[in-house]
C-alpha positions as CSV (number, residue, x, y, z in Angstrom):
1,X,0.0,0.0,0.0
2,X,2.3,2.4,1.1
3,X,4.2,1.7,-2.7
4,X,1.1,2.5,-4.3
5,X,0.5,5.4,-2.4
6,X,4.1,6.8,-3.2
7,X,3.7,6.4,-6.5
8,X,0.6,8.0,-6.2
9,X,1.9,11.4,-4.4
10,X,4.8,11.8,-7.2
11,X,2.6,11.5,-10.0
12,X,0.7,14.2,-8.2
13,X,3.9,16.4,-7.3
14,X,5.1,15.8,-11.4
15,X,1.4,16.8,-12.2
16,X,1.2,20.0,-10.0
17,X,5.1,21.2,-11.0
18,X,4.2,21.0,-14.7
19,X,0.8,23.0,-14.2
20,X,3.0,25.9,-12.5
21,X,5.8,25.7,-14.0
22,X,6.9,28.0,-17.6
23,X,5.8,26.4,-21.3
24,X,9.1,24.6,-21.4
25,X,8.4,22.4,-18.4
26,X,5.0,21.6,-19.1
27,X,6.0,20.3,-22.9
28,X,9.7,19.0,-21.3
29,X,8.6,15.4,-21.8
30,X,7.8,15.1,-25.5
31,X,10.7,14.9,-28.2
32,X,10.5,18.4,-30.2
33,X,12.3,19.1,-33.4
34,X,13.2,22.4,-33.6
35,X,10.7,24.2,-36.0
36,X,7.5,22.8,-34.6
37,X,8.6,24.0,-31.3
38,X,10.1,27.6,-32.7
39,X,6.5,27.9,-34.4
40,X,4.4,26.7,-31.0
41,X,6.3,29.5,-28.8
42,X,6.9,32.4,-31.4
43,X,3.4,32.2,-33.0
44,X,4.7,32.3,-36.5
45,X,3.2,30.3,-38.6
46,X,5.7,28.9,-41.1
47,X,5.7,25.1,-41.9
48,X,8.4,23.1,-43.2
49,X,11.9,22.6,-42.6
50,X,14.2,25.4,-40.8
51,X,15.9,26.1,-44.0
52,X,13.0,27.0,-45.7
53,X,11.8,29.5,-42.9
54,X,13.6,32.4,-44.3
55,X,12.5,32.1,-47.8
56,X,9.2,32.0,-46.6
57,X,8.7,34.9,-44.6
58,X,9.6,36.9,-47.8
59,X,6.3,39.2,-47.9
60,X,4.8,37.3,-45.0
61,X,6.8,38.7,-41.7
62,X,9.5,41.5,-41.0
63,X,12.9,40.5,-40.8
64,X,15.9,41.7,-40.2
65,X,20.0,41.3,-38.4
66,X,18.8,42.7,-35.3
67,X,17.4,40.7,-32.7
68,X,14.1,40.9,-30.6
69,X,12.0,39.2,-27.8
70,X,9.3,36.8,-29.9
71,X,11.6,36.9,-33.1
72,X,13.2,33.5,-34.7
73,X,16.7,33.2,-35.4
74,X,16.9,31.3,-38.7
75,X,20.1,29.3,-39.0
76,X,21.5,28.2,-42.5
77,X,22.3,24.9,-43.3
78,X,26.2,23.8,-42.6
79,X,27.7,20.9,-41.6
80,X,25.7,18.0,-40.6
81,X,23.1,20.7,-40.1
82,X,21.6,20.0,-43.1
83,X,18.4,21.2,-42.5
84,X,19.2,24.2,-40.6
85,X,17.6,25.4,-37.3
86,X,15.0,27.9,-35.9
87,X,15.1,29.2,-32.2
88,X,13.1,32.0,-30.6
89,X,14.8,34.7,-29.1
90,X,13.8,34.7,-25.1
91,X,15.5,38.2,-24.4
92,X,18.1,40.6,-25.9
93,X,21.2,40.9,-23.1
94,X,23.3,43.4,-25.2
95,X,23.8,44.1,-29.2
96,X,26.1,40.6,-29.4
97,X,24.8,38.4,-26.6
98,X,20.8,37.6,-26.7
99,X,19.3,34.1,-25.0
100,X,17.3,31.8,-27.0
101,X,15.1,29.2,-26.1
102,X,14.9,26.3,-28.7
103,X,14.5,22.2,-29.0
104,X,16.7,19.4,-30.6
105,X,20.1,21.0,-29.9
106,X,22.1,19.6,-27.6
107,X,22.6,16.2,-26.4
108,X,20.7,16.1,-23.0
109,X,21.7,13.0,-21.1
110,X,22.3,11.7,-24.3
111,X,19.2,12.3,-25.9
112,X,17.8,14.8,-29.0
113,X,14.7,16.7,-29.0
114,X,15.0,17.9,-25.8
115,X,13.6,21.7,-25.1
116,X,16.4,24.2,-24.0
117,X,15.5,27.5,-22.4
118,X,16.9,30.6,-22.3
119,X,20.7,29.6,-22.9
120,X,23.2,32.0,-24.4
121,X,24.3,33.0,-28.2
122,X,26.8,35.4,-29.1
123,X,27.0,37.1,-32.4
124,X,30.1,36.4,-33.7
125,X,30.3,38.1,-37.0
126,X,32.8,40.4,-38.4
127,X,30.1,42.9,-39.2
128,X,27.9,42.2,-36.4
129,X,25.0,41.8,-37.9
130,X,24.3,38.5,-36.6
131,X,25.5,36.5,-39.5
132,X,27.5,34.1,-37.7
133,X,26.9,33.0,-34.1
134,X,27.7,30.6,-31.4
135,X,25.4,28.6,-29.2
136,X,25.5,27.1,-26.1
137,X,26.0,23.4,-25.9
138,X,24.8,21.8,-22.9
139,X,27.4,18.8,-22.9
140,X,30.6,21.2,-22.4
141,X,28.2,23.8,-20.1
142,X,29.3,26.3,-22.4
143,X,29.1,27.7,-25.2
144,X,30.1,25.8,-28.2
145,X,33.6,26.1,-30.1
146,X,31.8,26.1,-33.6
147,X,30.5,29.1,-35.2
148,X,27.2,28.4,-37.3
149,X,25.8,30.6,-40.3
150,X,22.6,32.5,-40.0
151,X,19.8,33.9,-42.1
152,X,18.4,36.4,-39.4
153,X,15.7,37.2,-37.3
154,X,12.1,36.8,-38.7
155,X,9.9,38.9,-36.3
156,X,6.7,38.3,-35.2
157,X,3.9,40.6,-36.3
158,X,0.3,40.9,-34.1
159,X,-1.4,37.9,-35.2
160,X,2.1,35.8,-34.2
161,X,2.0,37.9,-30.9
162,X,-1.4,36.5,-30.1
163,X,-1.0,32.9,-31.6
164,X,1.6,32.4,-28.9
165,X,-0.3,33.6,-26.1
166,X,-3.2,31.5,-26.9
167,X,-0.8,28.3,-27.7
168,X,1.2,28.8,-24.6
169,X,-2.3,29.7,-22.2
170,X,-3.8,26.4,-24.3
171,X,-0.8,24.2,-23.0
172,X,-0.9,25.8,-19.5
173,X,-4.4,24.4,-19.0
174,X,-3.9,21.1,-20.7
175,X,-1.0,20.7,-18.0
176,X,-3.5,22.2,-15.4
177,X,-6.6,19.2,-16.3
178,X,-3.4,16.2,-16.2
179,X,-2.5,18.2,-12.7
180,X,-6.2,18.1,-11.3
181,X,-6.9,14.5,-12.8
182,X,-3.9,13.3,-11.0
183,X,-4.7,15.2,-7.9
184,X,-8.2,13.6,-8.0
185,X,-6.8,10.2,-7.9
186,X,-5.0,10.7,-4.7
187,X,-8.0,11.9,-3.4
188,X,-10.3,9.3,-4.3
189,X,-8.0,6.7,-3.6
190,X,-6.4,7.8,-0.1
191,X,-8.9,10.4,1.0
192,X,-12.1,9.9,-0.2
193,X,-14.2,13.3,0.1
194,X,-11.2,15.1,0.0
195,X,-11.0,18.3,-2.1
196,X,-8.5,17.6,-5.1
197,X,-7.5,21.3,-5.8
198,X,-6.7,21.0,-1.6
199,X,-4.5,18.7,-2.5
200,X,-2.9,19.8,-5.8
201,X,-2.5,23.7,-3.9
202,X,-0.1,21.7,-1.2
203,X,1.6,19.7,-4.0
204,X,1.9,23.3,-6.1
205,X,3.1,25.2,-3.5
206,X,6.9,24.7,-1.4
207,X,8.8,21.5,-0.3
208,X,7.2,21.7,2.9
209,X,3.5,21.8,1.1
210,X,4.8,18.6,-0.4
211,X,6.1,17.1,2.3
212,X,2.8,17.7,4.8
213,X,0.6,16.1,1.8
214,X,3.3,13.2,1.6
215,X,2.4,13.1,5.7
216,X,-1.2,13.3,4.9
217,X,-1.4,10.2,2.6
218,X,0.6,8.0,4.6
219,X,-0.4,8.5,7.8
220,X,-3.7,6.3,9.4
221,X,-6.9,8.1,9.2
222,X,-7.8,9.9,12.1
223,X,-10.9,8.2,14.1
C-alpha cells in the first residue's frame, strides 16, 4: 500500500510542478524538433523545414539582423546541419549576446529533442550583424567552439504575438486538467471526500507543502 500510495503522491507532485511551471516544463517530456517548437512559442506560422523558414517569410513577416523578444533566429544549413535550425529569441542581453530558447540541440543526457530555455548566443560576425553565431551546448556547459551561419531574425507581427499567447495559455491548461486529474486520484484513492484542488495547492506550493501532503497520505486516518 504504502508503494502505491508513493507512487501515487509523485505523479501528483510531477502533475502540479508541470501546471506551475513555464511552457518549457509543461512540454519537457515530448521529443521536439526544432521548428514545430520555434513555431508553437513564437506564433509564427511557417511550416516546413528550418531552411526554408527564411525564404518564406519573404512578404509574410518582418525580418531583419537585429534581434528581438518573440523573433526566430533562422540558422542556414552547414555541416551535418543539413536542414538548418529555428530558435526564438527569449530576451536581448546586449547588441552581441541575446538568449534563445529552442529544442533538438544539444545532447541532454544523451538524448535529442529535448527543449532548452533561455541559454546564451553570441554574435560572432565580423560585421555584427548577426551572420554568424555561437550557441551554447549543454554537454561542455558552455558555449560551443563552432561558429554556425545564420539567415536572421524573422519577427513576429500581431497575429504571431497572439497565436503564442493562446498556444502557450492552451498548454498551460492542458498541463493544469493532467494536474487536477492526477490530484483527484489521490483523493479518491487515499482520502475519499477530499477536495482535489486542496491537495494539488499543497503539491503546487513549497517543499514543505509537499512534504505535509506526503504526511497526509501516509499517515492512518484519524478516528
Amino acid at each position: 500500500m504504502f508503494r502505491r500510495v508513493a507512487h501515487l503522491v509523485l505523479g501528483l507532485v510531477v502533475a502540479g510542478a508541470v501546471a506551475f511551471a513555464p511552457l518549457s516544463s509543461a512540454l519537457a517530456e515530448r521529443s521536439w524538433q526544432c521548428a514545430p517548437f520555434a513555431r508553437l512559442v513564437s506564433g509564427i506560422q511557417i511550416f516546413g523545414d528550418a531552411h526554408t523558414w527564411w525564404r518564406q517569410a519573404t512578404g509574410r513577416y518582418e525580418t531583419g539582423t537585429a534581434p528581438r523578444a518573440g523573433s526566430v533566429l533562422c540558422f542556414k544549413p552547414s555541416g551535418s546541419m543539413s536542414l538548418g535550425h529555428v530558435a526564438v529569441v527569449s530576451r536581448v542581453l546586449t547588441d552581441r549576446v541575446i538568449q534563445i530558447t529552442h529544442a533538438n540541440w544539444s545532447r541532454i543526457g544523451g538524448a535529442r529533442g529535448q527543449i532548452e530555455r533561455d541559454v546564451t548566443v553570441i554574435d560572432v560576425s565580423p560585421q555584427g550583424d548577426w551572420s554568424q553565431v555561437k550557441v551554447w551546448y549543454d554537454p561542455v556547459r558552455d558555449i560551443g567552439s563552432r561558429s554556425y551561419p545564420t539567415y536572421g531574425f524573422i519577427h513576429q507581427d500581431a497575429q504571431a504575438v497572439q497565436m503564442a499567447s493562446n498556444q502557450f495559455n492552451a498548454a498551460q491548461n492542458a498541463a493544469l486538467t493532467v494536474a487536477q486529474s492526477a490530484a483527484s486520484q489521490v483523493a479518491s484513492t487515499i482520502r475519499p471526500g477530499a477536495s482535489p484542488l486542496s491537495i494539488l495547492g499543497q503539491a503546487a506550493d513549497s517543499g514543505d507543502r509537499i512534504a505535509a501532503l506526503i504526511q497526509a497520505v501516509t499517515a492512518p486516518p484519524q478516528r
